[in-house]
N, C-alpha and C positions, 0 to 999 in steps of 0.2 A: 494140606488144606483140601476140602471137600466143597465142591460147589453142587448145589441142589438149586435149580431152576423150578417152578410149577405155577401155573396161575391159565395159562394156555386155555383155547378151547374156540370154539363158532360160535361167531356175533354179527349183529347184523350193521353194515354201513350203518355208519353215526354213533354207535356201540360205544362202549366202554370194556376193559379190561387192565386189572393191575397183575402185572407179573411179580413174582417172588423170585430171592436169590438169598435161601439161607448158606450160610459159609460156618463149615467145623471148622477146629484148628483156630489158630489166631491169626492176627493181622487183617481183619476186616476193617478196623477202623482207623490205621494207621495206613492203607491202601487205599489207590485209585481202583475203581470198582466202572466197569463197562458192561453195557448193555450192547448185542451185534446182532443183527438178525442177517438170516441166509433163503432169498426164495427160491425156488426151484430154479437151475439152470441158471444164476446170477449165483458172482461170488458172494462172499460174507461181506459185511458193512457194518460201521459202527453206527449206532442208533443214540446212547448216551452215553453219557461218562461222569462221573461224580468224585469230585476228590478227598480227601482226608478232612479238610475246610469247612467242606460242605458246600463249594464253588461247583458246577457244572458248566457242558458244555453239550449241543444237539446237532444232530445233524438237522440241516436246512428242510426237508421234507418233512420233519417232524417236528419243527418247533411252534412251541405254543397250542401240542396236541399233546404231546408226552410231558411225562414228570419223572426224573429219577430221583428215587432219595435214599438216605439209610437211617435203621434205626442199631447203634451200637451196641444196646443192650441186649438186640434179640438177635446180632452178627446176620443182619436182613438188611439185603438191599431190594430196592420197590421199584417197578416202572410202571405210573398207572399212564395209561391210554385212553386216551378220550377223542371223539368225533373220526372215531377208523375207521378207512379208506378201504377199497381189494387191493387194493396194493400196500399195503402192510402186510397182508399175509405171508407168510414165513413162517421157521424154525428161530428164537429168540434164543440165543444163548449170554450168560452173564460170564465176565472172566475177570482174575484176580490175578495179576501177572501174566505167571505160566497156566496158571489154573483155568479149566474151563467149565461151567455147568453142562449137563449133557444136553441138553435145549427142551425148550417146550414150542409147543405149535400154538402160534396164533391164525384163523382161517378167518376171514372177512370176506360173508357172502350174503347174500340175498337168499 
């Protein structure tokens, strides 16, 4: 399994951004599928989590700004962000188990 993260980039407080998490291989859609961001000098953190269902579950700092989803057909999972903060900035990585995306950067500034 291949995890490809991208959607990353500088936005400004209140912004939007959807991150992508295309997955090679199989088992995206029979897997829990996690969203984790890492900011500088903090450890990693989980941000969402999406299960096989389609049940999810958010960390408290994020809820009701974030959305994770998946689409099966396209072995993509989504986390669109909406009303972000400077502190959401981080490296966003997605993981499939043991599998990890390599991350992409989210920067939230003025």
């Amino acid at each position: 399994v291949q995890l490809q993260a991208s959607g990353g980039g500088l936005v400004q407080p209140g912004g939007s951004l959807r991150l992508s998490c295309a997955a090679s291989g199989s088992g995206l859609s029979r897997n829990v599928i996690d969203w984790y961001r890492q900011a500088p000098g903090k450890q990693r953190e989980l941000v969402a989590r999406i299960f096989s269902g389609g049940s999810t579950n958010y960390a408290d700092s994020v809820k009701g700004r974030f959305t994770i989803s998946r689409d099966n057909a396209k072995s993509t999972v989504y986390l669109q962000m909406n009303s972000l903060k400077p502190e959401d900035t981080a490296t966003y990585y997605c993981r499939l188990g043991p599998y990890w995306g390599q991350g992409t950067l989210v920067t939230v500034s003025s």
